[in-house]
N, C-alpha and C positions, 0 to 999 in steps of 0.2 A: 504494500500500500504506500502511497505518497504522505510526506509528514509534512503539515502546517505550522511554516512560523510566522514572523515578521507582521501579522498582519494589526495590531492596534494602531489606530492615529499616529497617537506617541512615539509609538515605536518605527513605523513608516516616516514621518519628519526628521527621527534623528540619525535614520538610515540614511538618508540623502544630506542630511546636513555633514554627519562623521566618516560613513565609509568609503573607501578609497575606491578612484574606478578606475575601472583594466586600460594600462598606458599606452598611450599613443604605439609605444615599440609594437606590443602585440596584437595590437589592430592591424599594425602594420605587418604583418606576419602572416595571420589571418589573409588580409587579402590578397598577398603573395601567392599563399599557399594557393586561394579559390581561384585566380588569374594563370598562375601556371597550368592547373587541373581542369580551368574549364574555359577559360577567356571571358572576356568582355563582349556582351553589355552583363550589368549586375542591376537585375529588377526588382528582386528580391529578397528580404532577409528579414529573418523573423528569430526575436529574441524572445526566447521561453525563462517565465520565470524572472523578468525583468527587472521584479524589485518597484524603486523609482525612478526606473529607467537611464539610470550612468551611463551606462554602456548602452544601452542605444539611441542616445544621441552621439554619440562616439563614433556609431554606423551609420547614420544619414547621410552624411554628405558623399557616402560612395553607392548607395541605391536611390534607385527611382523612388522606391518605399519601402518604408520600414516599420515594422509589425512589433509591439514589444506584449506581451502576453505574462498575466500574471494571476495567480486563485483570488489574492489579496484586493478587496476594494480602495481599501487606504491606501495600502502604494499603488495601486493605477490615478485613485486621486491626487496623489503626490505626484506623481508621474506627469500626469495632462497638467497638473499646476504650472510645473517645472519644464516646458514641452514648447518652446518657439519653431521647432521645424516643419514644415509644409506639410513634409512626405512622410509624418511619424503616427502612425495608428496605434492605437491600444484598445485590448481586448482582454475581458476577464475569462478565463478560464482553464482548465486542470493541464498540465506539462503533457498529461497522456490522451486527452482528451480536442487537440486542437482543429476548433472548424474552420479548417480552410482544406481548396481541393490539392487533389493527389499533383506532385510532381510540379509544382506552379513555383519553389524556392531555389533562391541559388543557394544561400545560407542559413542553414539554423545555426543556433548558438544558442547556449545555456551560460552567463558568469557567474562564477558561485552561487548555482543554484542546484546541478543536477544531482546533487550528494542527496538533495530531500526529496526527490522524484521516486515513482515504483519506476527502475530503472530499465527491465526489459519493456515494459509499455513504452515508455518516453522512447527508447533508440527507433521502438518497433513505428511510432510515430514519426519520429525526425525521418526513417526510411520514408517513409509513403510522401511525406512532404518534398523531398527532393527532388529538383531536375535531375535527368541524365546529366551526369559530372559538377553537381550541386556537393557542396562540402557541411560538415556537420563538426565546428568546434565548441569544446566541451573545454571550460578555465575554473580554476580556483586558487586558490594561495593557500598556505599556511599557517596556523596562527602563532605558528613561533616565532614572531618580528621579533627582530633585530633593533637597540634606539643607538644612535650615535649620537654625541656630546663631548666634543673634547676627549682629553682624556678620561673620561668617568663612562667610556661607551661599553666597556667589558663588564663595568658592574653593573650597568643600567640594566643591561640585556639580561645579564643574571637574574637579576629583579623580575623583571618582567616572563620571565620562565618559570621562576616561582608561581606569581601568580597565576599564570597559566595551567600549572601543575593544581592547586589550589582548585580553578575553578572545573577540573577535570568530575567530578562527582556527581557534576548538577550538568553534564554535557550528554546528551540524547544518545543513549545505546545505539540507537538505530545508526551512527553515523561514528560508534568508536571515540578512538583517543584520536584518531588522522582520517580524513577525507581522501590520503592519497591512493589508498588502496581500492576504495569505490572507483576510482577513478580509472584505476590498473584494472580492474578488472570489468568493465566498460569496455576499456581499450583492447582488450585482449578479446573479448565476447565480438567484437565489429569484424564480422565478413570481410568486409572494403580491404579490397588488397592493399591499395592507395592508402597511406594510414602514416603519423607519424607520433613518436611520444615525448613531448619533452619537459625536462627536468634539471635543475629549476632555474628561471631568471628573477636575478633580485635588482628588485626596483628601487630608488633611494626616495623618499616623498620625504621636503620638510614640510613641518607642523607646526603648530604652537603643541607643546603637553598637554595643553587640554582638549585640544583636539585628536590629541592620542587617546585619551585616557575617555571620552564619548564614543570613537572608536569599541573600545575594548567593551565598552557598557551597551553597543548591541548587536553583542556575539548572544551567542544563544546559550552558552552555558551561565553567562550572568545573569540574562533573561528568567531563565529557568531559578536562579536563585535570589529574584527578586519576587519572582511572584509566590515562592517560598516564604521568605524572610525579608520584609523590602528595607527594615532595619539592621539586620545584616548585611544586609548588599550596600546599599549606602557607608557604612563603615568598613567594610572592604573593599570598597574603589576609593575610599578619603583614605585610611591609610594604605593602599597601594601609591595613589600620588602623593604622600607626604614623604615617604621613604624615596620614591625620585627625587622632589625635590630636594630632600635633604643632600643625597648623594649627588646630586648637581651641585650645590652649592648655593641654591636661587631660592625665591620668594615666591615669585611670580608665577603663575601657573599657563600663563603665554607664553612661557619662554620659549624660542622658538629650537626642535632638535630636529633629527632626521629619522625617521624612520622605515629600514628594509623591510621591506615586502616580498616576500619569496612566491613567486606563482608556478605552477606546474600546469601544462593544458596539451589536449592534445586534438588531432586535427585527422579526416578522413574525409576519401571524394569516394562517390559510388558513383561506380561503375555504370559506364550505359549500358551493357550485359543486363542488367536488370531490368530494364525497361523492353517494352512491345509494341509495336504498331505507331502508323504517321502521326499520331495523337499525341503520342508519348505517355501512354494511360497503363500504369502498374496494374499487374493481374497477381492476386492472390499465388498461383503458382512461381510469380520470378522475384518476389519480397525476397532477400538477401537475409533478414533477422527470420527468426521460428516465431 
């Protein structure tokens, strides 16, 4: 089954206001990849699991249109809040479940989403949506960032592993202590000859701290430990940022650091072997996924 996060007001605002979106490098990677394996034009691309839509506005300006799909009302409302682009649709509904027709995408793409998908439905979907030679990547990161600060960058990071480690108890079974292996094993499960996996690029993003530290407050494991304990939770993200600052040296909780971002993603074209007839109309017998 697919698991439900992110979806409160609340929680969709500070999604878009603290998390980080997939960097310009691996857009551009992305449509390396879909340009060598299918060429140009690019009409289509549809982002499952959107969020408040980061990443795709990140994709617009290289399709005609752009489709951002999510379960969540609050982030599609964040989303269209947040949504200046012409060619940018959004559509509420399930990763496995998506109404549009057969073979009409160049791209799907899921950014740190497809960890909470029922995962054979979702691939068995992004198949049916693809054109012959349509590519399907699949991104996420780690949550073992890295902070840099001068020389206090080795114990920052420490720190911040700790907490990590900390909020490991209140982090959804369904998705483990790592997302990378969901992810591996996705990769490994895709037909598509055409297939690549890579591992990891780190990204350097400055911040203010506290803009780290909103970050880290809507991950899903402190989620979960808020709606536990919301007096706990609040006292373990005040002193997790006291304990920085302290080892920083600062007061201010703007201060501005860096923080790495490790992303692993991986990237697949299907095959026109899969496809039948002048239409380009997928038949039950040539689906590539079971």
């Amino acid at each position: 089954m697919a698991h439900r996060r992110f979806e409160g007001k609340e929680h969709a605002a500070s999604y878009l206001r603290y998390r980080v979106s997939p960097p310009q490098e691996l857009i551009a990677e992305i449509l390396a990849f879909l340009e060598n394996m299918k060429g140009r034009p690019f009409d289509l691309a549809v982002d499952v699991g959107c969020g408040s839509g980061q990443g795709t506005l990140l994709l617009a300006p290289h399709f005609t249109q752009v489709i951002g799909t999510d379960i969540s009302p609050a982030q599609l409302e964040v989303a269209l809040a947040n949504s200046s682009a012409p060619n940018i649709l959004y559509r509420q509904c399930p990763a496995e479940e998506l109404p549009f027709a057969d073979g009409g995408a160049d791209l799907v793409t899921a950014m740190t989403a497809a960890h909470w998908f029922h995962r054979p439905r979702f691939l068995q979907e992004a198949d049916r949506l693809l054109k012959p030679r349509g590519c399907l990547a699949l991104i996420s990161y780690t949550l073992d960032m890295d902070l840099e600060y001068g020389q206090h960058s080795h114990t920052l990071t420490d720190i911040c592993h700790q907490f990590y480690k900390n909020l490991l108890p209140f982090r959804s079974a369904h998705i483990g202590t790592t997302t990378v292996p969901l992810y591996k094993q996705m990769y490994d499960s895709c037909p598509y000859p055409d297939k690549e996996w890579h591992e990891c690029l780190r990204m350097r993003r400055p911040m203010p701290l506290s803009g780290y530290i909103g970050m880290v407050e809507t991950f899903s494991s402190y989620r979960a430990l808020l709606k536990q304990d919301p007096v706990e939770a609040h006292r373990f993200s005040q002193d997790f940022r006291n304990r920085l600052l302290s080892e920083m040296g600062e007061s201010n909780p703007d201060t501005e650091i860096t923080v790495v971002v490790k992303y692993f993603y991986w990237l697949a074209c299907k095959p026109a072997a899969a496809w039948s007839g002048a239409k380009e109309q997928q038949t039950p017998q040539t689906r590539l996924f079971p």
